[in-house]
C-alpha positions as CSV (number, residue, x, y, z in Angstrom):
1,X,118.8,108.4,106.8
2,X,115.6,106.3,108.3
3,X,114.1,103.4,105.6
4,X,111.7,104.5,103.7
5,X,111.2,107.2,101.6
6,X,113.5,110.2,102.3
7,X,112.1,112.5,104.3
8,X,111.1,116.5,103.3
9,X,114.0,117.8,105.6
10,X,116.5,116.0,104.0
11,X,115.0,116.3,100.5
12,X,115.2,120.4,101.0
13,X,118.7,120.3,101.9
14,X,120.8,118.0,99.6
15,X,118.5,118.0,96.6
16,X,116.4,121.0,96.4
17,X,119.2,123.8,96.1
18,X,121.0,121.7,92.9
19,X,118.1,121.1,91.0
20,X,117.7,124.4,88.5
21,X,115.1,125.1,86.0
22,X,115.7,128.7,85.2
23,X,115.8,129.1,81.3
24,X,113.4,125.5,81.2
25,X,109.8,124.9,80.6
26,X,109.5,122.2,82.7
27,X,105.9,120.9,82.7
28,X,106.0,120.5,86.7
29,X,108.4,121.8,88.9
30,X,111.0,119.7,90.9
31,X,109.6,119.3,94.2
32,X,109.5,116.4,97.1
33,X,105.4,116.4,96.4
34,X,105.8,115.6,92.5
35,X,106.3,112.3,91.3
36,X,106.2,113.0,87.4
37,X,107.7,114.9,85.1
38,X,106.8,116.6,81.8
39,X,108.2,118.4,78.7
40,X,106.6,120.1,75.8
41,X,107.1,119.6,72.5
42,X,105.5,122.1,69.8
43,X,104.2,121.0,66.1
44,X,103.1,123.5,64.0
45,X,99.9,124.9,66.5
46,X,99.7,121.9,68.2
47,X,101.6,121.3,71.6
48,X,102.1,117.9,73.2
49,X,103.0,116.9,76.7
50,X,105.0,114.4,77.0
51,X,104.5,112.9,80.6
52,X,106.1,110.3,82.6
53,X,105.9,109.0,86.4
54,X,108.2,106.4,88.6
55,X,107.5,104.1,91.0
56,X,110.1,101.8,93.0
57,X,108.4,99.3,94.8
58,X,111.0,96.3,97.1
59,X,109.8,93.0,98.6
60,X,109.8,88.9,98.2
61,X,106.8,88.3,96.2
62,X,106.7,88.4,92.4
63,X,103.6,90.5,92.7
64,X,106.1,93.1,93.7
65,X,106.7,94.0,90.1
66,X,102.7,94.2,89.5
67,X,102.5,97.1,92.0
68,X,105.3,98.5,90.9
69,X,103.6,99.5,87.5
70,X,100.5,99.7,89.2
71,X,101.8,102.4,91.1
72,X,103.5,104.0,88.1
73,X,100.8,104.7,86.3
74,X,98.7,105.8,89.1
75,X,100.8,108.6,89.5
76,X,100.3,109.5,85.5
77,X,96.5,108.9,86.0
78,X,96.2,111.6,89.0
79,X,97.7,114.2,86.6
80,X,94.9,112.8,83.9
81,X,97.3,111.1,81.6
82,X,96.4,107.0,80.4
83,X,99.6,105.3,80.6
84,X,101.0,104.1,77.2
85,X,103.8,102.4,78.0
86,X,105.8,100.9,80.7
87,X,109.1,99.9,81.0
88,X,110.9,98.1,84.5
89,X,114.0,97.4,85.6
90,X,113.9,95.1,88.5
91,X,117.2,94.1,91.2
92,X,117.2,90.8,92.6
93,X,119.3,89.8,95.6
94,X,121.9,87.1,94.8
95,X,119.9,83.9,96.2
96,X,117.2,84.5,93.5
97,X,116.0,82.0,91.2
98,X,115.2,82.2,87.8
99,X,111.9,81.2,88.8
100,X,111.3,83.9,90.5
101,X,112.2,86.1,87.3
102,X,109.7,84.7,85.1
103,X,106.8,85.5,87.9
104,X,108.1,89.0,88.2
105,X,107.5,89.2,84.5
106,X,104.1,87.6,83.7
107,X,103.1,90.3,87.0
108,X,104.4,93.0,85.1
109,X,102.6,91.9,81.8
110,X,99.7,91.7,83.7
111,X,99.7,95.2,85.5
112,X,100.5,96.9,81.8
113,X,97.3,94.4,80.2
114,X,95.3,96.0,83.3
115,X,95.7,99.4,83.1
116,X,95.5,99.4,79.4
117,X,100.0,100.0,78.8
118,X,102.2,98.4,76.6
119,X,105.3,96.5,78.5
120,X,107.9,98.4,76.9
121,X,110.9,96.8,78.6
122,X,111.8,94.5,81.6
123,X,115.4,94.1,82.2
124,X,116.5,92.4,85.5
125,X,120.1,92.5,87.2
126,X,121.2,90.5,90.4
127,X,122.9,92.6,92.5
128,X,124.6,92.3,95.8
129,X,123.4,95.6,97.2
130,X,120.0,94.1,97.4
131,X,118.5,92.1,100.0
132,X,114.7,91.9,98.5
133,X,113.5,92.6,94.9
134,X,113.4,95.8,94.0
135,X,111.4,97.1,91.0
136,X,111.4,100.3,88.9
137,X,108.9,101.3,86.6
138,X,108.7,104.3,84.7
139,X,105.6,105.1,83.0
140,X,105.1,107.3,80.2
141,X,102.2,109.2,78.2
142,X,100.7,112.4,76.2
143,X,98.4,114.9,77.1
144,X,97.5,118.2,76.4
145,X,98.2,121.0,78.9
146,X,93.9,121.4,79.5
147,X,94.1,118.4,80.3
148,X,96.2,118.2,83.0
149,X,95.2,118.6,86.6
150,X,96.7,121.3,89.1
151,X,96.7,122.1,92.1
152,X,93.9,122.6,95.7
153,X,92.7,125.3,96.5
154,X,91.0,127.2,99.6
155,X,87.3,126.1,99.8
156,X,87.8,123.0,97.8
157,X,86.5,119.6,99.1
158,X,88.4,116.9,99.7
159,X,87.4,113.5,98.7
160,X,88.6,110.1,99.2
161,X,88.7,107.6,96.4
162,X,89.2,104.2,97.7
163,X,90.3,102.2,100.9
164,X,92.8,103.3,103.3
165,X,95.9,100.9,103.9
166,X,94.5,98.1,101.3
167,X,97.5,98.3,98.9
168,X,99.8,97.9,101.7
169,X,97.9,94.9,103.3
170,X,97.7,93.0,100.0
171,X,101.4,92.8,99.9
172,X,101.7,91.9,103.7
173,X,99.7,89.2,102.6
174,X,101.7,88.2,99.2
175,X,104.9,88.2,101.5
176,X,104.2,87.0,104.8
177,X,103.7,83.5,103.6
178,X,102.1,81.0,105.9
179,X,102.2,82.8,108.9
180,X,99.2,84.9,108.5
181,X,97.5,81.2,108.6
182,X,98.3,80.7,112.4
183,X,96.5,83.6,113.3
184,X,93.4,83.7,110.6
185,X,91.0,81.2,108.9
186,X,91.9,80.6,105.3
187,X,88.2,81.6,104.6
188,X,89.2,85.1,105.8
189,X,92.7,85.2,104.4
190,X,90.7,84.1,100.9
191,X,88.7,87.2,101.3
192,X,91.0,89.2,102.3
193,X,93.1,88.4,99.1
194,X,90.4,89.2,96.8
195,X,90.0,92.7,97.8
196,X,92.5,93.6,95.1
197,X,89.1,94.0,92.5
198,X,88.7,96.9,95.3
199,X,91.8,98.9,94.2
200,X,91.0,102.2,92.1
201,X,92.5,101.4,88.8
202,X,94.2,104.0,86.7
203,X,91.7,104.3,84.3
204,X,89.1,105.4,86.5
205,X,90.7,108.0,87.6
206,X,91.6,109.1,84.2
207,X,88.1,109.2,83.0
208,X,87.2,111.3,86.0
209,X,89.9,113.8,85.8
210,X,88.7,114.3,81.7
211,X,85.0,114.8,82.9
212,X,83.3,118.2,83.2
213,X,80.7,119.8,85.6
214,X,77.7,120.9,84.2
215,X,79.0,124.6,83.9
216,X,82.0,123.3,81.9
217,X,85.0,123.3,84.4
218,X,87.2,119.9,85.2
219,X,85.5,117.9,88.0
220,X,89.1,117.1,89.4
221,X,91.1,120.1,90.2
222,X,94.1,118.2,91.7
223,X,94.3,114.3,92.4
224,X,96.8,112.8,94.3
225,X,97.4,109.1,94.8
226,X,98.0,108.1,98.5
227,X,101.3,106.4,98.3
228,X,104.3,105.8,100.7
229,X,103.5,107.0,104.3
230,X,99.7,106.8,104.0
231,X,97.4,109.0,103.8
232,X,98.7,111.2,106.6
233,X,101.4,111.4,104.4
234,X,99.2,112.0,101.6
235,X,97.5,115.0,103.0
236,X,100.6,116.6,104.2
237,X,102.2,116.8,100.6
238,X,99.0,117.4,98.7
239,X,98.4,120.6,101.5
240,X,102.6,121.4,100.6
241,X,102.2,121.2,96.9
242,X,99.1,123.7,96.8
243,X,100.2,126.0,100.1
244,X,96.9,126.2,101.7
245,X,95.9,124.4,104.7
246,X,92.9,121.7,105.5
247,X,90.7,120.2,108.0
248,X,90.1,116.6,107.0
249,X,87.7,114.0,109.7
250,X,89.3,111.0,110.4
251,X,86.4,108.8,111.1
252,X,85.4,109.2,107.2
253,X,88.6,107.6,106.2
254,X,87.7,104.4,104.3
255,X,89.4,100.7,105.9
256,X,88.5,97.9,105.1
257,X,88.3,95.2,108.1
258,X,90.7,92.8,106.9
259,X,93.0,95.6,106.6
260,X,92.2,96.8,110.3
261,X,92.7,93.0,111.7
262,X,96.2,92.1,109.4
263,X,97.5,95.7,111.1
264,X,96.2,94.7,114.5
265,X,98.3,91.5,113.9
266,X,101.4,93.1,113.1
267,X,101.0,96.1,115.4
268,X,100.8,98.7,112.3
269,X,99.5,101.9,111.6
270,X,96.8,101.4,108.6
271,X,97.1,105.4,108.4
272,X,100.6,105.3,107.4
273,X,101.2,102.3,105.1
274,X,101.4,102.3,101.6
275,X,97.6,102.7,99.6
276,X,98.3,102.8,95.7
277,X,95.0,102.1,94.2
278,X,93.8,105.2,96.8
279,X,93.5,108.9,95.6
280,X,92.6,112.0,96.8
281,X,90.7,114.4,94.9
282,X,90.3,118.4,95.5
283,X,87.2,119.1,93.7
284,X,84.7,122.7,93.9
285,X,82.1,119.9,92.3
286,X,82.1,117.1,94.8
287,X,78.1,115.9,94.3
288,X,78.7,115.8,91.3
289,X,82.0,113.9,91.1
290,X,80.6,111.6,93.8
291,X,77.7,110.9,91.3
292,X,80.7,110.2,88.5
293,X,82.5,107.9,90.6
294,X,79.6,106.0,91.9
295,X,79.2,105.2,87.9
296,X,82.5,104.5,87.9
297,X,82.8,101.7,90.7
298,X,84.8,103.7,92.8
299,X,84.0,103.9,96.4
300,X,84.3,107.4,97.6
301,X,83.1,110.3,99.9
302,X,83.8,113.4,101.4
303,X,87.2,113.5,103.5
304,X,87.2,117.7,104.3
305,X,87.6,121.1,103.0
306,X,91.0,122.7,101.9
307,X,91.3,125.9,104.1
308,X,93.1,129.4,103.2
309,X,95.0,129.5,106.9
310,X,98.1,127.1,107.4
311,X,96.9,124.7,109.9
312,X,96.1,121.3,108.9
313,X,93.8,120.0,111.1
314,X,92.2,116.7,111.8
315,X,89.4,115.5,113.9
316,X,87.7,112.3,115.2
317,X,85.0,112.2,116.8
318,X,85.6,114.6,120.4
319,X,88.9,115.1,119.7
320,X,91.3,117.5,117.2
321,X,95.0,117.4,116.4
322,X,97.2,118.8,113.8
323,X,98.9,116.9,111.1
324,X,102.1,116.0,111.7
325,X,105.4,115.6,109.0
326,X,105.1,112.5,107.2
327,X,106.5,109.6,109.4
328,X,107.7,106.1,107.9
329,X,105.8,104.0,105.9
330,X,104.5,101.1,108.6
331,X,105.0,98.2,105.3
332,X,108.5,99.6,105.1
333,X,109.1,99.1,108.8
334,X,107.3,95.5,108.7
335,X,109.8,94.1,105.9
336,X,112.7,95.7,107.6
337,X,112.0,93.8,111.2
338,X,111.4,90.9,108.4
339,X,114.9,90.9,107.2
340,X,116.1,91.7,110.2
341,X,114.6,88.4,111.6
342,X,115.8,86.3,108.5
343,X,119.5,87.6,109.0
344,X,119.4,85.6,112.1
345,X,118.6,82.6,110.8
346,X,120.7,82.7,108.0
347,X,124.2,84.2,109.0
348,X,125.0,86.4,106.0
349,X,127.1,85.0,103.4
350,X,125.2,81.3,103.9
351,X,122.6,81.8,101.6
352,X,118.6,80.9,101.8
């Protein structure tokens, strides 16, 4: 299998066919789109959802832990549901300091403190199967089932919350070290680093999907946060989950220009990297969740219109394509050529 996240193919074959629900009231489906899960529990008249959502998140920074709750409660945020509580258990590889476990931690306190969670548990392990940290967070809520939101459909707009690629760059950044520094002024490296306040926190979102249009129906029919493989890959599962096609316009996909020049650097695609903190929202409503949003502080506009035939189309500027199956995550490639490079330089079994 490539790095990365497994791909659709291979998610089909060796994991679809032995997952069965039949007799179950699973609140979503198993599917390669889904990243949460759900039960019911009834009390009397009243029936909760109990709703939780993962996230597994590897690299060399501390901060690594802080997007891995990040991104766990984005995921419970684009089904509608605040995050209550968090709980991560992260690997370290065998050179790693104590040090580095207590930054992990006051990260994770600070991503729960941020997007309003409890830190529920943090247990750490050092594991020789590991080569970078690697955190897991699972976070967890309640909602009702109106408030949940569902899937796109034809003749819905699409709409981009957010910038393109940001998450993705911010980590470069945490990880890369000083190198960035031979390439960039620190004055731009400082800005650059302080585009985290542009990240679409989970609250936003939440408030967005629990807001109504003036004729009473959810603003937000389906939100879906642009994680691993970018938004191409984004698109691609959102258009898989509801079965209806798109056509999206390229040029109106928000980047930031740090992002564009730290890619540049490293030869990356900013289209397929990594944005947590982005989200995609299918909405019938879309002035009117623009206006929402705007209040918010949430950058956003229109992206393109879910379509009723298959095709998935994009366009920019003269010219049109089709999107194609989701492709590696370009982060996930940088810290692989990363490791690769530090393998050389320290023979394994020598240590850091």
């Amino acid at each position: 299998m490539k790095p990365g996240k497994i791909t659709q193919t291979a998610w089909n074959r060796s994991v679809k066919r032995q997952l069965h629900t039949e007799g179950q009231d699973p609140v979503f489906h198993p599917s390669y789109e889904e990243n949460c899960s759900g039960l019911k529990a009834c009390r009397e008249k009243a029936e909760d959802i109990f709703v939780w959502s993962s996230a597994a998140v590897s690299g060399d920074s501390p901060e690594t832990a802080w997007y891995a709750a990040f991104e766990a409660a984005g995921e419970l945020a684009a089904r509608g549901v605040p995050a209550q509580g968090i709980s991560l258990r992260i690997l370290f590889p065998e050179e790693a300091q104590e040090e580095l476990l207590e930054a992990a931690a006051e990260a994770a306190r600070a991503a729960c403190g941020q997007t309003g969670a409890v830190l529920t548990c943090l247990q750490g392990e050092v594991s020789c199967a590991v080569r970078s940290m690697t955190a897991f967070a699972e976070a967890a809520g309640t909602a009702s089932g109106t408030e949940l939101t569902g899937s796109m459909r034809p003749g819905q707009e699409i709409i981009l919350c957010g910038c393109i690629g940001l998450e993705g760059m911010l980590r470069i950044l945490d990880e890369a070290g000083e190198e960035p520094g031979g390439r960039f002024v620190p004055a731009f490296l400082r800005q650059a680093e302080e585009l985290r306040s542009e990240l679409v926190m989970p609250g936003q979102i939440v408030k967005v999907c629990g807001t109504e249009s003036a004729g009473g129906e959810p603003l937000a029919a389906a939100v879906r946060q642009i994680g691993s493989g970018g938004i191409l890959a984004a698109l691609w599962e959102m258009a898989e989950r509801s079965g209806c096609g798109m056509e999206v316009n390229m040029d109106a996909m928000t980047l930031k220009q740090e992002t564009v020049e730290i890619c540049e650097y490293y030869q990356l695609n900013p289209y397929q990297m990594t944005s947590a903190g982005s989200y995609l929202i299918a909405t019938e409503h879309a002035e009117e969740l623009l206006r929402v949003l705007e209040k918010e502080g949430v950058r956003a506009g229109r992206l393109g219109i879910a379509r009723a035939q298959a095709a998935r189309v994009i366009t920019s500027k003269e010219e049109t394509r089709y999107l194609d199956r989701p492709a590696p995550d370009s982060l996930t490639g940088w810290q692989r050529t990363r490791l690769k490079k530090q393998e050389r330089i320290w023979p394994a079994g020598t240590g850091k």
